[in-house]
C-alpha positions as CSV (number, residue, x, y, z in Angstrom):
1,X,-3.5,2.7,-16.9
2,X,-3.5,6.3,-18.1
3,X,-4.8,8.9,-15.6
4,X,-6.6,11.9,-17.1
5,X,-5.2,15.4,-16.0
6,X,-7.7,16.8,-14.2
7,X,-7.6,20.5,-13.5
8,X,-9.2,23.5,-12.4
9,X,-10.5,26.2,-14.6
10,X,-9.6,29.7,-13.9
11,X,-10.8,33.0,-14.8
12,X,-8.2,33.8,-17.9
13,X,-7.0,37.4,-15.6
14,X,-6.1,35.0,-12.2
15,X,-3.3,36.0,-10.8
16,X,0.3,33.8,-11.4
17,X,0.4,34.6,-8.1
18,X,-2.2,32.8,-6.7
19,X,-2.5,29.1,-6.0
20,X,-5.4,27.6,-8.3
21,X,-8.4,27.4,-6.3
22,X,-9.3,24.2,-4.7
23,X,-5.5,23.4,-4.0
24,X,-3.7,23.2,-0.9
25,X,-3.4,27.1,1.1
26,X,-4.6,28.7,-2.0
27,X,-6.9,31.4,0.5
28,X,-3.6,31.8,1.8
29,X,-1.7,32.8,-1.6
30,X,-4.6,34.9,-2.5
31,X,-4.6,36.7,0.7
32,X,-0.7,37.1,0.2
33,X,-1.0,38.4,-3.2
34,X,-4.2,41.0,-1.9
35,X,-2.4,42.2,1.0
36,X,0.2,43.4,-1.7
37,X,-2.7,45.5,-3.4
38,X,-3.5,47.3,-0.3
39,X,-1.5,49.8,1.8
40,X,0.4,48.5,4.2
41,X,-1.2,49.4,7.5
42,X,-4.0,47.9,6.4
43,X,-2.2,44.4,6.4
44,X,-2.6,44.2,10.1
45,X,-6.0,44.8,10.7
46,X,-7.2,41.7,12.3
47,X,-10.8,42.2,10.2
48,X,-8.7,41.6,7.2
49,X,-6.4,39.2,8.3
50,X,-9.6,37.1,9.1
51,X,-11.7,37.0,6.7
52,X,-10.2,37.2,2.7
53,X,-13.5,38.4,1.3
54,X,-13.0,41.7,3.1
55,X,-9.8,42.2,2.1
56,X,-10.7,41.5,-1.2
57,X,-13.2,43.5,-1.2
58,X,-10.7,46.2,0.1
59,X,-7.9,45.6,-2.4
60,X,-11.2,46.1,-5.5
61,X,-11.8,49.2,-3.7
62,X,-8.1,50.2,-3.6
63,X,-7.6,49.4,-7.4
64,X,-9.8,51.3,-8.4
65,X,-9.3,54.4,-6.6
66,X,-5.6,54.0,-8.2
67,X,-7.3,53.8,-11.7
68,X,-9.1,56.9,-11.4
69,X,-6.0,58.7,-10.0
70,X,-3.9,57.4,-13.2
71,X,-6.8,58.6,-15.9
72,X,-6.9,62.0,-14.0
73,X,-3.1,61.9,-14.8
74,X,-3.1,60.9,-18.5
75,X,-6.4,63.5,-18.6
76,X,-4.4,66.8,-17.4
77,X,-0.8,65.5,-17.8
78,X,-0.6,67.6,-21.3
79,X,-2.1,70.8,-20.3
80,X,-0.8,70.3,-16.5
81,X,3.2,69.3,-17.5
82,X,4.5,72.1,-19.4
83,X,4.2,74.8,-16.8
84,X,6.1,72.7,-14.6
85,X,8.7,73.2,-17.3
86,X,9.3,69.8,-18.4
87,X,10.7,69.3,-21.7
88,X,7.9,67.9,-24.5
89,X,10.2,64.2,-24.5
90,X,9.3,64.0,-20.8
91,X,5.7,64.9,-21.2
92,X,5.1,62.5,-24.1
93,X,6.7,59.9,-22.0
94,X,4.9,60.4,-19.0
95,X,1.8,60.6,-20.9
96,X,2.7,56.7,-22.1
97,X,3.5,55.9,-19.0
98,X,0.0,56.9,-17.4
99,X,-1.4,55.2,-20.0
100,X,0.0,52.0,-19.6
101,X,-0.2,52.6,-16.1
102,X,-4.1,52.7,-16.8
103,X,-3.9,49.0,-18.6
104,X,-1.6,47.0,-16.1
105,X,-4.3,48.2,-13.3
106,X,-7.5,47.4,-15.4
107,X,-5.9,43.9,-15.4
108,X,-5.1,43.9,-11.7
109,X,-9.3,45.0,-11.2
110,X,-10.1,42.3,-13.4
111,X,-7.6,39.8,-11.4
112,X,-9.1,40.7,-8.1
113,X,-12.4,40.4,-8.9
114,X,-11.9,36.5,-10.2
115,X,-9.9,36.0,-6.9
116,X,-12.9,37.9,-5.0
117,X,-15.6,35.5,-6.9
118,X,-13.7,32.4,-6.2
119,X,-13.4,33.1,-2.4
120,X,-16.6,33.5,-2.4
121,X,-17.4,30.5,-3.7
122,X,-15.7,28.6,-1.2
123,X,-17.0,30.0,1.7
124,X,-14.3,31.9,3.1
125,X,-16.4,35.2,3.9
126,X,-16.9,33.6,7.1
């Protein structure tokens, strides 16, 4: 007899990282993988440790502060970088930089929101 495969649909940004939700300690890889979006002091808060949801909720709020921060760079990094004296090679590559800076954390938001969504779902606000 021929089992079907049975699996899990995820959000198509969930983290590698993160255990599929549903499967054995998967709260506990997502709050692994969170706790690395946050700074660390806030790792220890008890609050967090506790209850996923708020560090989720943390790490979303984290993310996107760093997104804002990385546009403002790519914004004044042309008129800002020459009078620090750096040569125009170094400015054009910094400016790539930024913006692919800008991408990789628009797909860690995007991430953290699907992990948010599915702990959510499961109840683990608690």
């Amino acid at each position: 007899m021929i089992m079907p495969l049975t699996t899990t649909r995820t959000h198509p940004d969930w983290p590698c990282q993160v255990k599929t939700p549903g499967s054995y300690n998967w709260e506990r890889s997502a709050a692994r993988w969170l706790r690395e979006l946050v700074p660390s002091r806030y790792a220890g808060y008890p609050a967090l440790i506790r209850h996923p949801v708020l560090l989720a909720r943390h790490a979303q709020i984290q993310v996107q502060h760093e997104i804002r921060v990385a546009r403002t760079a790519l914004q004044t990094a042309r008129a800002d970088l020459p009078r620090l004296g750096l040569h125009e090679s170094v400015i054009e590559h910094t400016i790539k930089l930024y913006a692919a800076e800008v991408l990789q954390l628009q797909h860690i938001a995007r991430s953290v929101r699907a992990v948010t969504e599915a702990l959510v779902e499961r109840g683990t606000g608690r």
